[in-house]
C-alpha positions in Angstrom: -2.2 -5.5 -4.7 -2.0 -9.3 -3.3 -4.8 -11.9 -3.5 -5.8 -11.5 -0.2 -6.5 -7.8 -0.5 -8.2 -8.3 -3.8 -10.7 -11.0 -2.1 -11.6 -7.9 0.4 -12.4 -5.4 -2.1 -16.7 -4.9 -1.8 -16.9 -4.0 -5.7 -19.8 -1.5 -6.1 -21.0 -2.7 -9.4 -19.9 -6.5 -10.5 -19.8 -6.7 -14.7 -19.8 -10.5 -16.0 -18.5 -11.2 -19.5 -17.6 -14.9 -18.9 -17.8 -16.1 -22.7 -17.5 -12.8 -23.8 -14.4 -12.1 -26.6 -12.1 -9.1 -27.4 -13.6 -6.2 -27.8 -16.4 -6.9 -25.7 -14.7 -6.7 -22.2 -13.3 -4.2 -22.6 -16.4 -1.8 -24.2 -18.1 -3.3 -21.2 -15.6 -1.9 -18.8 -15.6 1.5 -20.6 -19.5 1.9 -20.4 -19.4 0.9 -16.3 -16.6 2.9 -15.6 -18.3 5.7 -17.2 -21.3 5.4 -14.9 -19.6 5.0 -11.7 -18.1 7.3 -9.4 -14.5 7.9 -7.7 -13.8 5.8 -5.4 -15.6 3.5 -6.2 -14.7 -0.5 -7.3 -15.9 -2.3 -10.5 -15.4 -6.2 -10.4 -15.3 -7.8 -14.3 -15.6 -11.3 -14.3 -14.3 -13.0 -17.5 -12.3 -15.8 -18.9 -10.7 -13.9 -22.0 -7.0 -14.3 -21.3 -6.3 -11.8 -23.7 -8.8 -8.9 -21.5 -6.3 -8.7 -18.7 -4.1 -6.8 -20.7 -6.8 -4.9 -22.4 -8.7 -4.0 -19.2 -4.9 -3.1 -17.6 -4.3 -0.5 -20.1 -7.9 0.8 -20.5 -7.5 1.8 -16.7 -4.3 3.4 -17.2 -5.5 5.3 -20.4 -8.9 6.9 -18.6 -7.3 7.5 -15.6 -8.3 4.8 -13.0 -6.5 2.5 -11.3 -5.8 -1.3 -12.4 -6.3 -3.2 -8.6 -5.3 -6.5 -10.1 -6.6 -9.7 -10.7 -7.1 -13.4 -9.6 -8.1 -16.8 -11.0 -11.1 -18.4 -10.0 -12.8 -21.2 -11.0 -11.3 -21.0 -14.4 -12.3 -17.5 -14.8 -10.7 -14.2 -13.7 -11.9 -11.6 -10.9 -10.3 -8.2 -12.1 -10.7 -4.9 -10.2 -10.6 -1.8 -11.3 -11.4 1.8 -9.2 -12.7 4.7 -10.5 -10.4 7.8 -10.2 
């Protein structure tokens, strides 16, 4: 998905785990995912380079789909939808 598509996306639920490091993003992403329903769009906020890849292949792994992400600010925007 492009930047411009990602900026449109309304996430449903917004997680923020700016300062946060490996394995937290990504637990945090598990447990929201969890509680959400398909169709819907979580937004993680965080500036953990190495969480793009994990959050990527959690998606994947449980069966949702990986939207993409952007930089912001010196943080990243990643979306994720519940399947």
């Amino acid at each position: 998905m492009n930047r411009e598509a990602l900026k449109n996306i309304k996430p449903v639920k917004v997680i923020d785990v700016r300062g946060e490091l490996c394995p937290v993003p990504t637990l945090r992403t598990s447990e929201a995912l969890n509680n959400m329903k398909p169709g819907e769009t979580l937004l993680i906020l965080t500036d953990d380079d190495a969480a793009l890849e994990d959050i990527s292949s959690l998606a994947k792994r449980t069966g949702n789909k990986y939207l993409g992400s952007v930089t912001d600010k010196g943080f990243y925007k990643v979306y994720v939808e519940v399947r």
